[in-house]
C-alpha positions in Angstrom: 30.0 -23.9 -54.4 27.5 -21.3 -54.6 24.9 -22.9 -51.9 27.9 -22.8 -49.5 29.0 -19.1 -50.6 24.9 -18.3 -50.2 25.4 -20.3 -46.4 28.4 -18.1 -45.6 27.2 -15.0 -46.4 23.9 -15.4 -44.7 25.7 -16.7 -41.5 28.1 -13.7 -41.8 24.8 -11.6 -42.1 23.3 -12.8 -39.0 26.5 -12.8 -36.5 27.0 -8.9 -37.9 23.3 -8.9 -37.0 23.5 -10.5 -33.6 27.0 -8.5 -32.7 24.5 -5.0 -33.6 21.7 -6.2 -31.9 24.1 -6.9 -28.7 25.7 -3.5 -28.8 22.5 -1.6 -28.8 21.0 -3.7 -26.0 24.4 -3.3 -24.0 23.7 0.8 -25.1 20.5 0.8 -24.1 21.2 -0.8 -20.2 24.2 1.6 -19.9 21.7 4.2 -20.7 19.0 2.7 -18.3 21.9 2.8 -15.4 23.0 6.2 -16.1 19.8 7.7 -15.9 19.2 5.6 -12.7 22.3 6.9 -11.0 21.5 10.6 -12.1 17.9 9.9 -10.7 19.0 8.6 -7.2 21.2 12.0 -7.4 17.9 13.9 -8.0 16.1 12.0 -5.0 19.3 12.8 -2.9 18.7 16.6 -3.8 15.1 16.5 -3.0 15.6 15.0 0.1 18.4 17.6 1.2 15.5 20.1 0.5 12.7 18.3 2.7 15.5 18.2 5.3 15.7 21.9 4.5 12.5 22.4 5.1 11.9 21.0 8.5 14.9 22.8 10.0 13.2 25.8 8.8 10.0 24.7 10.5 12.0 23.9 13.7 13.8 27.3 13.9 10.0 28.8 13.1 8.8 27.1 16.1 11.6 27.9 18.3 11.5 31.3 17.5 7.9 31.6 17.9 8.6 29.3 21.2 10.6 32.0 22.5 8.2 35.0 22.2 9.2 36.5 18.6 6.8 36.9 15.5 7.2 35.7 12.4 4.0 35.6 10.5 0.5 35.4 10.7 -0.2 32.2 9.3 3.4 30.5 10.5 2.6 31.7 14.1 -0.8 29.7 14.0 1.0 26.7 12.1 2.9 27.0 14.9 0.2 26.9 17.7 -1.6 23.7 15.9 1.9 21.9 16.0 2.0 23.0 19.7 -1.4 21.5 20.3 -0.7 18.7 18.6 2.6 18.2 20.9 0.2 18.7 24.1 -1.6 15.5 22.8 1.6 13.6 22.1 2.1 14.5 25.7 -0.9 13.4 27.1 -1.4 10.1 25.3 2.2 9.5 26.4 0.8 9.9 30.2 -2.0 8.0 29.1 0.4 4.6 28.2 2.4 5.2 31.5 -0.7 5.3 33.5 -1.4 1.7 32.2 1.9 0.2 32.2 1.5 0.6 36.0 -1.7 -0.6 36.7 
């Protein structure tokens, strides 16, 4: 009976194998989808602060809009975005003009 003691023990060795080769990869996705999640959370936060951001440019420019002084450099960020919108205007004209031709 030893060739059937040698078989048992060396399929016992490989299911205890296979069982600890199946736990770690089951570790290792539940690691992989918490840092996921806690990376969408971090995207959600950086977002929020880009949303942030263009409120603060919005209030700039209606400040600015309405005759007050910020800063140098914001009050001409603030006349290029103006330009800008005086393009956006006319181009907008521009597709009108055609649509009724």
């Amino acid at each position: 009976m030893p060739l059937m003691d040698d078989i048992s023990k060396g399929l016992k060795k490989g299911v205890e194998g296979a069982e600890k080769g199946l736990k770690q990869v089951g570790e290792k996705a539940s690691d992989t989808v918490k840092t996921y999640e806690i990376q969408q959370e971090i995207d959600k936060l950086e977002s929020d602060i880009e949303i942030l951001k263009m409120e603060i440019g919005d209030k700039a420019v209606e400040l600015i809009a309405k005759g007050n002084t910020l800063d140098p450099e914001i009050d001409e960020l603030v006349i290029k975005i103006e330009g800008i919108k005086a393009k956006i205007v006319g181009k907008q004209v521009k597709i009108e003009e055609i649509k009724n031709d």
